[in-house]
C-alpha positions as CSV (number, residue, x, y, z in Angstrom):
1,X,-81.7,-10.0,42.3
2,X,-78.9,-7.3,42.3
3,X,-76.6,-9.8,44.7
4,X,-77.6,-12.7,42.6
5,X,-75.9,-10.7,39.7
6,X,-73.3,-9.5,41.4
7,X,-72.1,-13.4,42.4
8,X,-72.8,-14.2,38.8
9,X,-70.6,-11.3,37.2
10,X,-67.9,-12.5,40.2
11,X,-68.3,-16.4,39.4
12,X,-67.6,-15.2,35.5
13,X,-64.4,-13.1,36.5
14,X,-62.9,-16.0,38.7
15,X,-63.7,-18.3,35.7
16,X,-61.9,-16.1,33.3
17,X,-59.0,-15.8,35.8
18,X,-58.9,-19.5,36.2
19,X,-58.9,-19.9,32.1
20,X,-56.1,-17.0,32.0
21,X,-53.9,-18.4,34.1
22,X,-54.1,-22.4,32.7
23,X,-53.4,-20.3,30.1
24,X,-50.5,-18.5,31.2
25,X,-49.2,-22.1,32.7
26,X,-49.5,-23.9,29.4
27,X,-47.3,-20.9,27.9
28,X,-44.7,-21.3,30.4
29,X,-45.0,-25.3,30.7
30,X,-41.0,-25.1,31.4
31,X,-40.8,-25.7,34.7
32,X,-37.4,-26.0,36.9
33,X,-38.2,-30.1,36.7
34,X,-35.9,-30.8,34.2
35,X,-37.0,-32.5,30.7
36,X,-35.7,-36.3,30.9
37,X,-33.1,-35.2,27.7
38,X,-31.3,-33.2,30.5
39,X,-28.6,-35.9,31.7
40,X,-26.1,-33.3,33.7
41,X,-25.2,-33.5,37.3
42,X,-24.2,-30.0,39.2
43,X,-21.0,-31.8,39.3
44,X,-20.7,-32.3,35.7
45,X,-21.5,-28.5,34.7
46,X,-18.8,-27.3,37.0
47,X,-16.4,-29.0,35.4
48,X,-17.8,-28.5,32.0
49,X,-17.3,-24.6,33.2
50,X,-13.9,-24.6,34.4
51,X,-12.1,-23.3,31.6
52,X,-14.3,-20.3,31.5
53,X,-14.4,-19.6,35.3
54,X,-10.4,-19.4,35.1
55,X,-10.4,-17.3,32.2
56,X,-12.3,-14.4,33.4
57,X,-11.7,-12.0,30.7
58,X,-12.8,-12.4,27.2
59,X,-13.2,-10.7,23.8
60,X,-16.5,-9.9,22.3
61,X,-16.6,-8.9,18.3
62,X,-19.6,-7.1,16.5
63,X,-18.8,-7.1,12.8
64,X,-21.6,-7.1,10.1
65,X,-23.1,-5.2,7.4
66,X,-23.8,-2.2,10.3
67,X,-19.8,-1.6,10.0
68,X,-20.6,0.4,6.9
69,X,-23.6,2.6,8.3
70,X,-21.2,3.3,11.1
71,X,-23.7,4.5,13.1
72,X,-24.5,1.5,16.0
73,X,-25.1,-2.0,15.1
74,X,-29.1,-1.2,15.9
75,X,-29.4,1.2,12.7
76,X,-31.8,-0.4,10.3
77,X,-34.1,-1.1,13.9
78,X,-33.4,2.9,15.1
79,X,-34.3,4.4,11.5
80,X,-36.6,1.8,10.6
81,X,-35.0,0.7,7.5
82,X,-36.3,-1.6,4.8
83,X,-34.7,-4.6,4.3
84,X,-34.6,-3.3,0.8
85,X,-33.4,-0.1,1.3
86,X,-30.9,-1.8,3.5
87,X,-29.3,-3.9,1.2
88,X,-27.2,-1.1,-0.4
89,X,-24.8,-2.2,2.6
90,X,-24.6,-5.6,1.3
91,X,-23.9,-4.6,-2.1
92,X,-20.7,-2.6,-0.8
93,X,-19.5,-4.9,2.0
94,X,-15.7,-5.8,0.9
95,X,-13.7,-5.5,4.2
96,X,-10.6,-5.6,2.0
97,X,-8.0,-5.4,5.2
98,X,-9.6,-7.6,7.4
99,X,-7.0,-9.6,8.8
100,X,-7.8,-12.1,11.4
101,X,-4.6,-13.3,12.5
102,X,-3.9,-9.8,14.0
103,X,-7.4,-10.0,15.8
104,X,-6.1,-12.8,17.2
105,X,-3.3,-11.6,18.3
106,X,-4.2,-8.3,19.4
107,X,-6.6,-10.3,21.8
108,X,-4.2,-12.9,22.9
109,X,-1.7,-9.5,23.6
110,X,-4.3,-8.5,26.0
111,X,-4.7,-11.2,27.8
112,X,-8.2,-12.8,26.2
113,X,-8.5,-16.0,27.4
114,X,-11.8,-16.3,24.7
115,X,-13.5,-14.5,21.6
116,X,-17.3,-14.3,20.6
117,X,-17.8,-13.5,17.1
118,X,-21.3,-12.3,16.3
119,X,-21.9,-15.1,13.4
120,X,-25.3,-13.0,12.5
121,X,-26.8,-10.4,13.9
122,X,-29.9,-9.0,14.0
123,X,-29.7,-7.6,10.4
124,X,-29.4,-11.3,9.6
125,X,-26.1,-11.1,7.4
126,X,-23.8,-14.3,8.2
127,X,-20.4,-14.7,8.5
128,X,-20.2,-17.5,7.3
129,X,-21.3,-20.1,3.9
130,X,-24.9,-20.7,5.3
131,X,-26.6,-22.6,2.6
132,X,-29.7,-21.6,4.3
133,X,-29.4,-17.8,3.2
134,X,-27.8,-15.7,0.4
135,X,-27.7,-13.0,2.5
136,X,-23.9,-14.0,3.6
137,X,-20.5,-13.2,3.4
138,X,-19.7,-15.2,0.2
139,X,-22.3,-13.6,-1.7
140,X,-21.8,-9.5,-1.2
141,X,-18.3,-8.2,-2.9
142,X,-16.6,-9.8,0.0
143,X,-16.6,-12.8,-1.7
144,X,-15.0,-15.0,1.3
145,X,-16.3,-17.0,4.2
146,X,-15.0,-14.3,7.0
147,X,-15.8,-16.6,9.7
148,X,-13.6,-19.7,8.9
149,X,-10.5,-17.9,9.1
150,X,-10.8,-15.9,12.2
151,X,-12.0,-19.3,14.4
152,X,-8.6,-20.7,12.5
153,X,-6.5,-17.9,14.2
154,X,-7.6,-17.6,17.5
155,X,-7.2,-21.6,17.5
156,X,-3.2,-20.6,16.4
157,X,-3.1,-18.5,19.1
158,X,-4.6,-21.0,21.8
159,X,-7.9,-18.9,22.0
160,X,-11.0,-20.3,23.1
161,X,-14.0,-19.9,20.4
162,X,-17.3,-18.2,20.9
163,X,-20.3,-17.9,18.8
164,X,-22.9,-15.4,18.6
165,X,-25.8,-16.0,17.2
166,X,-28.5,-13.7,16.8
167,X,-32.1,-15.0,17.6
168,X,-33.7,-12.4,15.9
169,X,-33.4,-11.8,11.6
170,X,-35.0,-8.3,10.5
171,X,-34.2,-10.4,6.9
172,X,-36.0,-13.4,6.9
173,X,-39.3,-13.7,5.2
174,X,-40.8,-16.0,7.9
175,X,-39.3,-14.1,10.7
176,X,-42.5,-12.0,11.8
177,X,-42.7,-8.2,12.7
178,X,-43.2,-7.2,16.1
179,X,-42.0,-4.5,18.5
180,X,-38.5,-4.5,17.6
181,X,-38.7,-5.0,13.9
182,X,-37.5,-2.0,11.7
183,X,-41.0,-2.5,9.8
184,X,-43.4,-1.9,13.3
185,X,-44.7,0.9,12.2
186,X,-45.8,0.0,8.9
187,X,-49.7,0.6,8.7
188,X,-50.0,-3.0,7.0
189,X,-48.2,-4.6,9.1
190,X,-51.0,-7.4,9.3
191,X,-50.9,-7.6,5.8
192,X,-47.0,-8.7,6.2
193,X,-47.1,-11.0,8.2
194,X,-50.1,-13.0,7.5
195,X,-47.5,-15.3,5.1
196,X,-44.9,-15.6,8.1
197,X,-44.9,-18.8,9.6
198,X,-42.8,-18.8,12.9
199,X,-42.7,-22.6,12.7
200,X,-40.5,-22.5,9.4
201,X,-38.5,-19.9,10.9
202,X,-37.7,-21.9,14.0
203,X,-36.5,-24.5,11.3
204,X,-34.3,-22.2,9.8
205,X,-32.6,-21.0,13.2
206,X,-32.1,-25.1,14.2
207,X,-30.6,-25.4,10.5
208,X,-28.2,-22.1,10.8
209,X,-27.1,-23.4,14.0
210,X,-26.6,-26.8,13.5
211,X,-24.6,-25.7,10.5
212,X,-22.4,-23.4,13.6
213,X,-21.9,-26.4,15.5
214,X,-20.9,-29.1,13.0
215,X,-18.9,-26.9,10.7
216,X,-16.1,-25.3,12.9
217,X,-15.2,-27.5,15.2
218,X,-15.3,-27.4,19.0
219,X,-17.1,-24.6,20.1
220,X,-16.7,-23.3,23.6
221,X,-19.3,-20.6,24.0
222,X,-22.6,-19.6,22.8
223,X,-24.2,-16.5,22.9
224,X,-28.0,-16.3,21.9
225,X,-29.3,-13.1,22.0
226,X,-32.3,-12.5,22.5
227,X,-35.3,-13.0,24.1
228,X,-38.5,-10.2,24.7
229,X,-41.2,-12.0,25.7
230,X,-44.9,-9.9,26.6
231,X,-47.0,-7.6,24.0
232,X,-46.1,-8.1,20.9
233,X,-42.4,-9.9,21.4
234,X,-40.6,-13.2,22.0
235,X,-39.6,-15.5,23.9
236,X,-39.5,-19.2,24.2
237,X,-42.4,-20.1,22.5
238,X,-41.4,-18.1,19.6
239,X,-37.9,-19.7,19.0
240,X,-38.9,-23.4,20.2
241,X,-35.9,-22.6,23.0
242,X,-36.2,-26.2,24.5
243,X,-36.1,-28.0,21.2
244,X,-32.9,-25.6,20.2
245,X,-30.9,-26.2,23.5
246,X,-32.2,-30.0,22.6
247,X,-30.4,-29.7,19.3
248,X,-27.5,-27.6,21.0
249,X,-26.8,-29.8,23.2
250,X,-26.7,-32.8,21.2
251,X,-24.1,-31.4,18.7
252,X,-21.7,-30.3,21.4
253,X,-22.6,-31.2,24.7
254,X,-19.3,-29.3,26.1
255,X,-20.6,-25.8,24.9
256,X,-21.3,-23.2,27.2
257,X,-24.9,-21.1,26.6
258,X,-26.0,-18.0,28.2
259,X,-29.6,-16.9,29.6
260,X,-31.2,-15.2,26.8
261,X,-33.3,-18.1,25.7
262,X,-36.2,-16.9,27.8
263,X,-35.6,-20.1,30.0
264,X,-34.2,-18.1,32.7
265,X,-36.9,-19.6,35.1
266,X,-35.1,-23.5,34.5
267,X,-32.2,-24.7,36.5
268,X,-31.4,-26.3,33.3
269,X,-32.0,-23.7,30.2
270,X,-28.8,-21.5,30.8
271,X,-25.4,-21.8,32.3
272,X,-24.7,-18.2,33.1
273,X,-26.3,-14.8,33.1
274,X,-25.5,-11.9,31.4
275,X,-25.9,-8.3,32.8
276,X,-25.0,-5.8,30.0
277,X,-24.0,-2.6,29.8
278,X,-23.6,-1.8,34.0
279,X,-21.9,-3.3,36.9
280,X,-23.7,-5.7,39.3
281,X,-23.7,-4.7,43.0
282,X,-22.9,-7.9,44.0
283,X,-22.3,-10.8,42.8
284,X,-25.6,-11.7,41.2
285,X,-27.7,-14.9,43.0
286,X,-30.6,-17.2,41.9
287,X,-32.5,-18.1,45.1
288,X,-30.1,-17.0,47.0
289,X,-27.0,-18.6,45.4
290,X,-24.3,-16.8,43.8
291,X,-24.6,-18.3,39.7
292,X,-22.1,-18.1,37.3
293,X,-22.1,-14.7,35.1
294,X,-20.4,-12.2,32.6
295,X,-21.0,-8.7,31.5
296,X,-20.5,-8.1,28.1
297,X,-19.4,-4.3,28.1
298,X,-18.3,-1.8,25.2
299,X,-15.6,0.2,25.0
300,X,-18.1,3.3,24.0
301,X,-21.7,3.1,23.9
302,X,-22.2,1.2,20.7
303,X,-21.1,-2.5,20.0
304,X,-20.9,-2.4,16.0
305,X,-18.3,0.2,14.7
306,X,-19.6,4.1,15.4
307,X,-18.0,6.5,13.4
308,X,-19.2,9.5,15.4
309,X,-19.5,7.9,19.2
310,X,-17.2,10.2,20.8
311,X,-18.1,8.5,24.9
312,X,-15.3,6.1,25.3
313,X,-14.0,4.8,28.4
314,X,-10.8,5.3,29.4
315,X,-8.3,2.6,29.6
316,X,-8.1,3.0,33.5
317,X,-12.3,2.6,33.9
318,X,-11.8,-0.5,31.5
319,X,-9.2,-1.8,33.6
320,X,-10.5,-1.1,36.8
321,X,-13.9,-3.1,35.1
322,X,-11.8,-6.1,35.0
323,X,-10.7,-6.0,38.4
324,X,-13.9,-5.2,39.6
325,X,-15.9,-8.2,37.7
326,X,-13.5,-10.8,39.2
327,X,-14.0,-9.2,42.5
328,X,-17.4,-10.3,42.1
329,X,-16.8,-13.7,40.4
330,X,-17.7,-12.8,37.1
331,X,-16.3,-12.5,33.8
332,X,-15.4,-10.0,31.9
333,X,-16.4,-10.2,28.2
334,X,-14.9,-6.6,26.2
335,X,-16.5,-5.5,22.9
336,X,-14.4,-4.4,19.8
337,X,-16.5,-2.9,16.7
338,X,-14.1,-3.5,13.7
339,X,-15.2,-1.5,10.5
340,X,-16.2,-2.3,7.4
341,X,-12.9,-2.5,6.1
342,X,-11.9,-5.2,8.7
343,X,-10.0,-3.2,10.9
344,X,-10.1,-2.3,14.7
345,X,-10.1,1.1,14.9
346,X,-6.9,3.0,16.5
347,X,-9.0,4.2,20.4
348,X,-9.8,0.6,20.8
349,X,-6.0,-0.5,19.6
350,X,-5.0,2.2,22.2
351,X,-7.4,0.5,25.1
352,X,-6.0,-3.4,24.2
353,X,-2.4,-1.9,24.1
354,X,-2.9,-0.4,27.5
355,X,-4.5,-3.4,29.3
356,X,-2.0,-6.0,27.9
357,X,0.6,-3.4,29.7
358,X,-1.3,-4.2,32.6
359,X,-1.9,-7.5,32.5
360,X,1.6,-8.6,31.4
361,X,2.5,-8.2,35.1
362,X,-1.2,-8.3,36.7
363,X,-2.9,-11.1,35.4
364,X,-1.7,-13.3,38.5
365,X,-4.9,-11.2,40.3
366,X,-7.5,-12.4,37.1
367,X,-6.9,-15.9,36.0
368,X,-8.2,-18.6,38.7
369,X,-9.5,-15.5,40.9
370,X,-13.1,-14.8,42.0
371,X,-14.1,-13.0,45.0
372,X,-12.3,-12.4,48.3
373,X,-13.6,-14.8,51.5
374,X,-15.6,-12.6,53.6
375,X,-13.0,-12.6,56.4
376,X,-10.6,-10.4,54.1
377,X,-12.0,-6.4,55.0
378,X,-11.1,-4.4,51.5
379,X,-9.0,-1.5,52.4
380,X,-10.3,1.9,51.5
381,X,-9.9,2.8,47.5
382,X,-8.5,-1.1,46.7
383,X,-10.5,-3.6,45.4
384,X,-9.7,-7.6,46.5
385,X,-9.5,-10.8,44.3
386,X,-8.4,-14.1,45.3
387,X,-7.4,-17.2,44.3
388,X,-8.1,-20.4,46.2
389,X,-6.0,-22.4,44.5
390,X,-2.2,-21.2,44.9
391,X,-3.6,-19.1,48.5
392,X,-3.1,-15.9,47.7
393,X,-5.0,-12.7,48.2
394,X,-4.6,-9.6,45.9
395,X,-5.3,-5.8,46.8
396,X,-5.7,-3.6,43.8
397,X,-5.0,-0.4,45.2
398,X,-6.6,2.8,43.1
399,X,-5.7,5.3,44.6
400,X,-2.0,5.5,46.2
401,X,-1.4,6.2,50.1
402,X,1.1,7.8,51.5
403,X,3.9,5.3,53.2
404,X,1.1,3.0,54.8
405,X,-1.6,0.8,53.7
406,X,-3.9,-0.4,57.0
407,X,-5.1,-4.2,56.6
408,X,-7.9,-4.2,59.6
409,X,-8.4,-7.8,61.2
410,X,-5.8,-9.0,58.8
411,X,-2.7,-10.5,61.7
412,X,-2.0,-13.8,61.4
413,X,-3.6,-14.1,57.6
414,X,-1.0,-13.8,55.7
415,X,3.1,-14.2,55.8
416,X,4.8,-12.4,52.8
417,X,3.7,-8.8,51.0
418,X,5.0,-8.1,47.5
419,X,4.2,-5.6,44.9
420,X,2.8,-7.7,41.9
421,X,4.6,-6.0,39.3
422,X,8.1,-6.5,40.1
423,X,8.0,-9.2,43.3
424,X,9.4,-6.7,45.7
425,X,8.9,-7.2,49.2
426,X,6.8,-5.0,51.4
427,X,7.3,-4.9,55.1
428,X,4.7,-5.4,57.5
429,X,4.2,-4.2,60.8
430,X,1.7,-5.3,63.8
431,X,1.4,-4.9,67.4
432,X,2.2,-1.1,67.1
433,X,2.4,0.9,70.5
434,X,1.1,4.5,71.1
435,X,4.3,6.6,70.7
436,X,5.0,9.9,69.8
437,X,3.8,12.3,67.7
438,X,5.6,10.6,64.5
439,X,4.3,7.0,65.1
440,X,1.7,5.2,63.5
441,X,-0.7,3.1,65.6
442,X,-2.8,0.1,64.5
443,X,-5.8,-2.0,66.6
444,X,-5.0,-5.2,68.2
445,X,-5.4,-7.3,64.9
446,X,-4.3,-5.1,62.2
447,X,-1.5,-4.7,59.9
448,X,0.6,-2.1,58.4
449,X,2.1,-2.6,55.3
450,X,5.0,-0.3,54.1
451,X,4.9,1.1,50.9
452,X,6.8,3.2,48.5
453,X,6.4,6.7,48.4
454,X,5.6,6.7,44.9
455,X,3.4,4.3,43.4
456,X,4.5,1.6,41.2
457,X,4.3,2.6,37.1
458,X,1.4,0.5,36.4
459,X,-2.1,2.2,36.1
460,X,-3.5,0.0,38.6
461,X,-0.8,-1.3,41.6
462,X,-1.5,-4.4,42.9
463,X,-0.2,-6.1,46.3
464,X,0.0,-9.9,46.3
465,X,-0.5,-11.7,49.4
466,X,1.2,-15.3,50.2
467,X,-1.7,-16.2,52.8
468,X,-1.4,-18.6,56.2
């Protein structure tokens, strides 16, 4: 009797197990087949990608009603604020010197091949003139749709245009609270949301974005952000993900989307990923191949403006960041945290000044570059791009020898040496001898290259190769 229980009780558990997982299947019906609305070859997405792969380094831009807390873009989520109680920032949002012709610039001057503008974020203040929200731009003192003018200028300055858009609205009344809602730990929390219908807000994000795509043009990148699937979150179910990269895709088939749809598991639902906030070890891989990607990276630890964030990065670690992205073929997508008044404060003016000094006579090693073939050894303290196209290898060098600069296996690989910032030649020496006590030797297929005592005045040298 006991074993005819036992069997029962472990025919009920498989039977459970077997209805969990149908279940779990049916949630995640996305499969990598792709949905017959999905007409792209591998061929056409590369091309479609081009642009973006030869840029390499872009500009990100968190502006919003946060700006005036000054006190990280995630405020009203880390002190669990109200929307009420957070509308005082609304009511005094008047960014009086915002001036988007020098944000263009200023990017452009540092050698931003893109911007991404967060349109909303997840406060759920626009930008722009949605009609599907007063909770926008033209309606608090500003007066103005601040969105318009900046996609305008970075167009002047031949500056490719990004949107944000925030999947998540801590504003909207249909948008229900979960984990990450400013209102979690509200004891009623039942009680509001049993009037939230997720199906009406899905409409509204289609609406908003629709509006983004037919509104402003061509539109070159979009950044969703984002998805938290599990207890008490969302993901793809939750935003109708297919039906919006339907929609998405429809209105501007060129655009470029990143992975935060919660369709990561599709060869078909993203374009690249996006590590944020640390530096891959490699170049990151999806079953073993290397995808496209781009970290999105702050000059401090907060993306909206922070009054009192005092951990900045130096302009050197931000350069170096660059250098080591493309090493890895990535891109490079830097944040900038205007404030409320529509400025950039003066440590990130600082930074850009400092990397457009650099990449005024660097940016040979970014554009077009990716990693180095694997038959190119880095040299101890450089890092190594390349470009396939024009044949040339570049050796960012951070930390100066002294005279000599050993290129192990490297004879027959390349034919000219020049410093990158002022196209002076350096010698190059092989086939070295054992000789006295003052003479450098080298193994069979090495090379020596002969460098200046002092380093070049750039903070990061760089030695172009003219390859075989």
């Amino acid at each position: 009797m006991r074993k005819n229980k036992f069997l029962n009780n472990a025919a009920l558990v498989i039977s459970f197990c077997a209805i969990y997982l149908q279940t779990v299947k049916a949630q995640n019906s996305v499969t990598t087949e792709k949905p017959v609305w999905v007409k792209e070859t591998e061929a056409q997405k590369d091309k479609r990608m081009e642009w973006w792969q030869d840029a390499r380094f872009g500009m990100f831009i968190h502006w919003g009603l946060y700006s005036s807390a000054a006190r990280h873009e995630w405020v009203q989520n880390r002190e669990k604020i109200s929307a009420e109680n957070y509308r005082k920032y609304f009511d005094v949002f008047n960014p009086d010197l915002y001036n988007p012709q020098e944000w263009a610039k200023k990017a452009k001057q540092a050698g931003m091949k893109y911007v991404v503008i967060t349109t909303k974020h997840h406060e759920g203040f626009c930008l722009w003139d949605s009609k599907y929200t007063d909770f926008k731009a033209t309606k608090s003192p500003a007066g103005k749709d601040l969105l318009k003018p900046l996609v305008n200028a970075l167009r002047a300055e031949d500056i490719r245009v990004g949107f944000y858009y925030s999947l998540i609205d801590w504003n909207h009344p249909h948008f229900p609270i979960d984990r990450n809602h400013p209102l979690r730990d509200e004891k009623n929390v039942a009680e509001l949301n049993r009037n939230r219908d997720i199906k009406k807000y899905q409409q509204f994000l289609k609406d908003q974005v629709t509006e983004l795509l037919t509104q402003f043009g061509k539109i070159d990148e979009l950044f969703f952000d984002y998805s938290y699937p599990g207890s008490n979150g969302k993901g793809q179910q939750d935003w109708d993900s297919e039906g919006l990269l339907k929609l998405v895709r429809k209105l501007q088939p060129d655009v470029i989307v990143n992975d935060r749809l919660d369709l990561s598991e599709t060869n078909w639902g993203w374009d690249y990923k996006t590590p944020e906030q640390f530096m891959p070890a490699k170049w990151p891989s999806v079953n073993g191949i290397n995808v496209p990607w781009e970290t999105c990276q702050t000059f401090s630890g907060s993306w909206g403006y922070h009054r009192d964030e005092y951990s900045w990065k130096s302009s050197r670690q931000l350069i170096t960041m660059l250098i080591e992205t493309v090493s890895k073929g990535g891109n490079l997508l830097l944040n900038v945290g205007p404030t409320a008044r529509g400025l950039f404060e003066e440590k990130a003016n600082e930074r850009l000044d400092d990397i457009a000094k650099w990449m005024k006579f660097n940016d040979r090693s970014i554009y077009g570059c990716t990693q180095a073939p694997d038959n190119f050894e880095k040299p101890d303290n450089c890092i190594l791009t390349y470009n396939a196209g024009t044949k040339r290898l570049y050796i960012h060098v951070l930390s100066w020898p002294f005279k000599s600069l050993h290129l192990k296996n490297y004879k027959g690989k390349f034919r000219y040496a020049q410093l990158l910032n002022d196209a002076s030649e350096i010698k190059f020496r092989y086939d070295i001898k054992p000789g006295s006590h003052t003479t450098e030797t080298a193994g069979e297929n090495d090379v020596i290259l002969d460098l200046p005592v002092q380093a070049p005045g750039v903070e990061v040298p760089v030695i172009e190769l003219v390859l075989n």
